[in-house]
C-alpha positions as CSV (number, residue, x, y, z in Angstrom):
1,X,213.3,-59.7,1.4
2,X,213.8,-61.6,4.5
3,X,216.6,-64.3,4.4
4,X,217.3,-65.2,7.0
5,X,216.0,-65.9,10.5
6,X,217.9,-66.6,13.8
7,X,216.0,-66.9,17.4
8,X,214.5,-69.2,20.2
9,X,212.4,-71.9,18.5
10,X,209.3,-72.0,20.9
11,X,207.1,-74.0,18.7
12,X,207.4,-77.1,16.4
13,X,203.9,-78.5,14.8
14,X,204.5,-79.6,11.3
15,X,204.7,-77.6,8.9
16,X,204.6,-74.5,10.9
17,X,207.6,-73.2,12.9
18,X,207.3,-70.4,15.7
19,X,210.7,-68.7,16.2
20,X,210.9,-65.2,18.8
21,X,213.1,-63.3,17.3
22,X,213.8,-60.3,20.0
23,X,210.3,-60.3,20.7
24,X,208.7,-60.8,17.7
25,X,207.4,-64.1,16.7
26,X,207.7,-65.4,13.5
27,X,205.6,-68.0,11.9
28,X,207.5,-69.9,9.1
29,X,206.3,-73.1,7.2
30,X,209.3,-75.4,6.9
31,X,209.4,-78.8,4.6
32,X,209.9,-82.2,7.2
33,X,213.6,-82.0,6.0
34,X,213.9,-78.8,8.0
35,X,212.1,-80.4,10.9
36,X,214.7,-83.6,11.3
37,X,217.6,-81.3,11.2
38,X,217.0,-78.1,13.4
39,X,216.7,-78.2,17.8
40,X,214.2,-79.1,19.7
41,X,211.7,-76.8,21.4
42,X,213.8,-73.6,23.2
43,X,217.2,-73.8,21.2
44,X,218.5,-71.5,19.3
45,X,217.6,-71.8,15.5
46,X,219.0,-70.7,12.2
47,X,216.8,-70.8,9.3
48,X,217.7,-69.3,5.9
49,X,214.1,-67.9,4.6
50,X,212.5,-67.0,1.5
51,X,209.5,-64.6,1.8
52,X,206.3,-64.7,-0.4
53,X,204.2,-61.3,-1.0
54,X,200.4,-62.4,-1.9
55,X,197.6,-60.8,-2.2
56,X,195.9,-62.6,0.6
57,X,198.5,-63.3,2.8
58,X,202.7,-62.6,3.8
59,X,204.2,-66.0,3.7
60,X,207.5,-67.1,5.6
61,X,209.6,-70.5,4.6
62,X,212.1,-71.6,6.1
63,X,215.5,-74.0,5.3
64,X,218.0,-75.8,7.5
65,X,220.9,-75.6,4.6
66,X,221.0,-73.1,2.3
67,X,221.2,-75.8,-0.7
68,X,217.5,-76.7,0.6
69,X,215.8,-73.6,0.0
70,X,218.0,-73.0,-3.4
71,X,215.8,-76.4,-4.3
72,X,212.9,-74.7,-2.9
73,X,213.6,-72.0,-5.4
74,X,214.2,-73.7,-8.3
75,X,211.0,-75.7,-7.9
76,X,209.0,-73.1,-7.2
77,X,209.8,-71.5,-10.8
78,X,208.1,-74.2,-12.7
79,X,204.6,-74.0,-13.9
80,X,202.4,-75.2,-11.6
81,X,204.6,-75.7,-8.5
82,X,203.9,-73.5,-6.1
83,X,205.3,-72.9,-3.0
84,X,203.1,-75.7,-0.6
85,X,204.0,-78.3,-3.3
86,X,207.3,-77.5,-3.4
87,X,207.3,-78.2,0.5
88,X,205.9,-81.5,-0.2
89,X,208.4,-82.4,-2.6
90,X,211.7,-81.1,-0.1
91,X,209.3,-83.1,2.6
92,X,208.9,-86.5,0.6
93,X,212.1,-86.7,-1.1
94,X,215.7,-85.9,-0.7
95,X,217.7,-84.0,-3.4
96,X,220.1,-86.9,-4.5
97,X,216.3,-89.1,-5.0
98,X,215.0,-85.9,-6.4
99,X,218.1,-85.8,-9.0
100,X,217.6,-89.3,-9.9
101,X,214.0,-89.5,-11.2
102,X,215.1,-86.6,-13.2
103,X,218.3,-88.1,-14.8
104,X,216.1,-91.4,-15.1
105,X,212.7,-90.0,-16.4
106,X,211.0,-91.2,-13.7
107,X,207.2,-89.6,-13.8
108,X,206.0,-92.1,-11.6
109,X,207.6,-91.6,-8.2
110,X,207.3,-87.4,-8.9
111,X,203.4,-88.4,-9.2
112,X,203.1,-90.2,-5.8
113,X,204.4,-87.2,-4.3
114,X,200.5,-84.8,-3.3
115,X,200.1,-81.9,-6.1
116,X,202.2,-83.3,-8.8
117,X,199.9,-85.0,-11.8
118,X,201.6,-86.3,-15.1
119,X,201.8,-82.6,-16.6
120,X,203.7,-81.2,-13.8
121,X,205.4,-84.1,-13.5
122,X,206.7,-84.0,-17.3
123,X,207.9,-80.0,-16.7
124,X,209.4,-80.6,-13.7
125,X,211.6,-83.3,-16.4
126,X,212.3,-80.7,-18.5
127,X,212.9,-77.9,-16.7
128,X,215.0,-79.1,-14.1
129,X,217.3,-81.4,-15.7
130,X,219.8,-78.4,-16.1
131,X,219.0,-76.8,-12.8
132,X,220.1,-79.4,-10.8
133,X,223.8,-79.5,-12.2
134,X,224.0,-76.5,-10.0
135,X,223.0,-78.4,-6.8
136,X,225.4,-79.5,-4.1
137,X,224.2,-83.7,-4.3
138,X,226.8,-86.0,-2.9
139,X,225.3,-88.8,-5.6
140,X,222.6,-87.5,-7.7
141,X,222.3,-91.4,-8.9
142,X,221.1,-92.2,-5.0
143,X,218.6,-94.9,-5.0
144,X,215.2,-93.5,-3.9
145,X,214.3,-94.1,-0.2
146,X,213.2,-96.9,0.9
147,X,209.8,-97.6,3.3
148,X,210.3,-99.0,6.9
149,X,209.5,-101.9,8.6
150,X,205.9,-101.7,10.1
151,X,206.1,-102.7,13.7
152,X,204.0,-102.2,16.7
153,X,201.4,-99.1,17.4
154,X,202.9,-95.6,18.2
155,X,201.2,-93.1,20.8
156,X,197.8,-92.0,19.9
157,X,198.9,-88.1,19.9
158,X,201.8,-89.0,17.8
159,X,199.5,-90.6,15.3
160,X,197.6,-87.6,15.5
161,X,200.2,-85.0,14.8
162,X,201.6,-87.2,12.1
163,X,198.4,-87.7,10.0
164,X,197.8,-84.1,10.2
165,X,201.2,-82.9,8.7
166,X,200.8,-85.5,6.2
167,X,197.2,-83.9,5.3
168,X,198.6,-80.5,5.5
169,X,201.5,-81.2,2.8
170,X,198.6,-82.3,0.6
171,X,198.1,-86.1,1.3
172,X,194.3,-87.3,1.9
173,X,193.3,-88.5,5.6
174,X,192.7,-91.8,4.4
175,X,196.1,-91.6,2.8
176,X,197.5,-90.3,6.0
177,X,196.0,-93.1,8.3
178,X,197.2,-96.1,6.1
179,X,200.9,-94.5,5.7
180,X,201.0,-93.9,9.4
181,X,199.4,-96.9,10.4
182,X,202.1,-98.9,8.5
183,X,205.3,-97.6,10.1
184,X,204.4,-97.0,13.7
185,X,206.0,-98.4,16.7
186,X,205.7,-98.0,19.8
187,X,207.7,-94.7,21.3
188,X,208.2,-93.0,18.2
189,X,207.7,-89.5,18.0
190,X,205.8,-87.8,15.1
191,X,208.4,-86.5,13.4
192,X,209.6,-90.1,13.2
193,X,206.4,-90.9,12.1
194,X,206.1,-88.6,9.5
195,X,210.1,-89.4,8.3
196,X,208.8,-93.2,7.9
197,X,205.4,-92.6,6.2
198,X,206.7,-89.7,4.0
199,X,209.6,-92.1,2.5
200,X,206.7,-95.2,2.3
201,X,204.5,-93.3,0.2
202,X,207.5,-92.2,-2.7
203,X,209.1,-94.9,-2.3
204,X,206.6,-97.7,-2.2
């Protein structure tokens, strides 16, 4: 098991990280939570990872905070979550929002978020109401996030980047375009972007 990486991030294109560790690089999917909270391109990073044996494929993920990938965990033990929608839930939603559809029953933000229908939806309910007692949430009766303000265009190749980590979590291109479209202003980078669309979507 790897669990943990530490090296010089050299890239950064949502979802996928590229960190050289020594030498070696390592490519590690991250959620967009991840993304807001580690360096920019050629810091030192710190990720704590959780490695996935397939039959296809070696798969790396990667968490700024412990506490994040212990949610990663957790989710990624219910039926029917697997790994790429449990990035989209750590990427659309923050654990205190997370906590309080649980506590409140609330099927229909989980369903907004890509990969979740009303049966997974209704297991992630049950099974995760007494996992997240365990979780370190400052107010796990947070209000869920709220949309921006829409405002003036951003850069084309922001746009760009944006959409496609939007369609790469699991949202549709059309999806991706009107969610974009209705945050952007000009300057913003895609991460940005992708902050203010992600919390649009669940929250809207």
């Amino acid at each position: 098991m790897i669990g943990q990486i530490r090296g010089v991030l050299l890239e950064k294109q949502a979802p996928l990280l590229l960190v050289d560790v020594q030498g070696v690089g390592y490519e590690i999917q991250a959620p967009m939570t991840t993304f807001y909270a580690i360096p920019d391109i050629g810091a030192e990073v710190t990720l704590h990872t959780h490695f996935v044996v397939r039959e296809d494929a070696q798969l790396l993920f990667g968490f700024h905070s412990q506490s994040e990938r212990q949610m990663f965990r957790s989710l990624i033990k219910v039926n029917g979550v697997g790994p790429k929608v449990g990035l989209a839930i750590l990427s659309g939603i923050d654990a205190a929002a997370f906590a309080a559809c649980i506590a409140h029953d609330d099927i229909k933000t989980l369903t907004k978020i890509p990969g979740i229908g009303k049966k997974t939806a209704e297991r992630l309910l049950v099974e995760m109401r007494d996992r997240i007692k365990d979780w370190d949430i400052a107010d796990p009766t947070a209000s869920l996030l709220q949309p921006a303000a829409t405002g003036m265009p951003s850069g084309r190749h922001q746009k760009q980047e944006a959409e496609s980590a939007l369609v790469s979590l699991g949202y549709s291109a059309k999806e991706a375009d009107k969610a974009v479209d209705a945050v952007a202003q000009e300057g913003m980078t895609s991460e940005q972007l992708i902050r203010l669309a992600l919390k649009g979507m669940v929250a809207g």
